[in-house]
N, C-alpha and C positions, 0 to 999 in steps of 0.2 A: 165395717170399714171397707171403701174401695182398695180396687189392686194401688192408686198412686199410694195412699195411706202406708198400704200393708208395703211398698217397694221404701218410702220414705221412712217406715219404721226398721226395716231392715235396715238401711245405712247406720241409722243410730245403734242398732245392736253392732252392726260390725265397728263401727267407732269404740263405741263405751264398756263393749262386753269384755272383752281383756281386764279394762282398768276394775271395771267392778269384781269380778273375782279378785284382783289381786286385793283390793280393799278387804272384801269379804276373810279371804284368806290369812289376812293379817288377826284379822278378830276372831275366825274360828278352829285355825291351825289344820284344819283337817281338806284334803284335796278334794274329797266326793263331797264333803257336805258345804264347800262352797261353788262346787259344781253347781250342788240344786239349787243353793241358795241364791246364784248367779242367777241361774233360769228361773229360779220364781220372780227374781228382780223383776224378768225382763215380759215375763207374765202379767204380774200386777201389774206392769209399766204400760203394756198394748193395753190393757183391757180398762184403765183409769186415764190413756192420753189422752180422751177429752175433755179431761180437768186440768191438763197441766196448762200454768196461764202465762207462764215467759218471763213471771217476774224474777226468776232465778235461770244460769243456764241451766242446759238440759240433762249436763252431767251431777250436776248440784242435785237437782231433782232425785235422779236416779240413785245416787249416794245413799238421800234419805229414804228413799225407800226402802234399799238394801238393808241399811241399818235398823230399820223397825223390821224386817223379816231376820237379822243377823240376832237381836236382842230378844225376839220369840224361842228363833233356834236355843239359844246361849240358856235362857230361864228353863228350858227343860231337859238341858244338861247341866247347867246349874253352875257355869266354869267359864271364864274370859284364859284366852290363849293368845300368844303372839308366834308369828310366821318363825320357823329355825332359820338359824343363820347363815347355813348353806345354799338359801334362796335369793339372800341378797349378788350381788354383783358390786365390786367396790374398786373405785376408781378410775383411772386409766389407764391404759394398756402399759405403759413407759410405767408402772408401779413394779418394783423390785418382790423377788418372790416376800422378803421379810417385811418388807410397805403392806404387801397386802396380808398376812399373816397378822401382823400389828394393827391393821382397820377391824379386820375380823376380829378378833378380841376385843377389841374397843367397841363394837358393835355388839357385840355379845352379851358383854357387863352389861352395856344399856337398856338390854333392851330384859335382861334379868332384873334390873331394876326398875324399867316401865314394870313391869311385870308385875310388881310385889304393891303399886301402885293401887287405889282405890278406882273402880270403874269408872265414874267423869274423867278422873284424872285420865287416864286411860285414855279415854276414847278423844280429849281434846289434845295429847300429845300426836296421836295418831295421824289425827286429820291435819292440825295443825303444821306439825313439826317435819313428820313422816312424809306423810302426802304432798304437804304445801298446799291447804288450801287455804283462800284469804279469810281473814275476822269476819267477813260477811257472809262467804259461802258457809263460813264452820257453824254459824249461830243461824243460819240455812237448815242444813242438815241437823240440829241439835234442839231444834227448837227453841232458841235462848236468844236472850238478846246480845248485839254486841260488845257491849260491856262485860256481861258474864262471861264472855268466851275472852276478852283481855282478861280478866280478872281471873279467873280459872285457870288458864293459862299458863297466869305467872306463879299461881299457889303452886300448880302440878308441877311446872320449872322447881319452886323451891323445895318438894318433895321429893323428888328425884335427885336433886344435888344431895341432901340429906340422906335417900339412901344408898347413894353412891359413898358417900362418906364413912356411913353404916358399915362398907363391905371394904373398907379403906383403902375405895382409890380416892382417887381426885378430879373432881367433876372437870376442870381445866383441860385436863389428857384425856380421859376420854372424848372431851368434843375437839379434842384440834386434830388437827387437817393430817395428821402424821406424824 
């Protein structure tokens, strides 16, 4: 690649390298091995950007990659993890010490209950719900088609209310606002 290449590839890692760890790190729990995982990202990414075609943004892209080096990692430890809850940040500043206390737990159940979840289910809560990425980016990265990722979706919705119910709370309070 020329230097413009190699400058313009640069800007995309300082854009997207943040966000990719933090995806990564949602999936493998551990801080050094989405470190790598981040910079293998962005390895494969330099060394295959003359196949990327545009038909997806560029973060899309990189997501899927991540995720087919996150799901290597994961099969040879053999374990789906999600981020601790002390990583999150919850709210608004103007949140009462007991406001944020009370997100915190409600966050926690949830995310013990992704947790207990089946791997699709997992991983389209994630992108989905977690991230926000649209039905088209999600079935992007997942290799699926759109429909599967509505449909998927809403199974892994109904499995997670279920076992929220399981551990009896009430899926209602956990997702409201406070």
């Amino acid at each position: 690649m020329n230097s413009v290449s190699d400058r313009a590839f640069e800007q995309i890692y300082d854009e997207y390298s943040d966000k990719i760890y933090s995806y990564l790190f949602l999936l493998v729990h551990e801080k050094g091995a989405a470190e790598d995982l981040t910079q293998e990202t962005f390895i494969k990414a330099y060394k295959y950007l003359h196949q990327f075609n545009g038909e997806s943004h560029i973060f899309t892209w990189l997501v899927k990659i991540s995720r087919h080096i996150a799901i290597d990692y994961l099969r040879k430890k053999s374990r789906f993890l999600f981020i601790p809850i002390e990583h999150f940040q919850f709210g608004s500043l103007d949140d009462t010490p007991q406001e944020i206390i009370l997100k915190g737990e409600k966050i926690e159940v949830l995310y013990k209950a992704i947790k207990k979840l089946k791997l699709s289910y997992q991983e389209v809560l994630i992108l989905r719900k977690i991230k926000e990425f649209s039905i088209k980016d999600t079935a992007t990265i997942l290799d699926w088609s759109e429909n599967k990722v509505k449909i998927t979706t809403s199974r892994a919705l109904v499995s997670l209310k279920k076992e929220l119910e399981n551990k009896g709370e009430r899926y209602e309070e956990v997702f409201s606002n406070g």
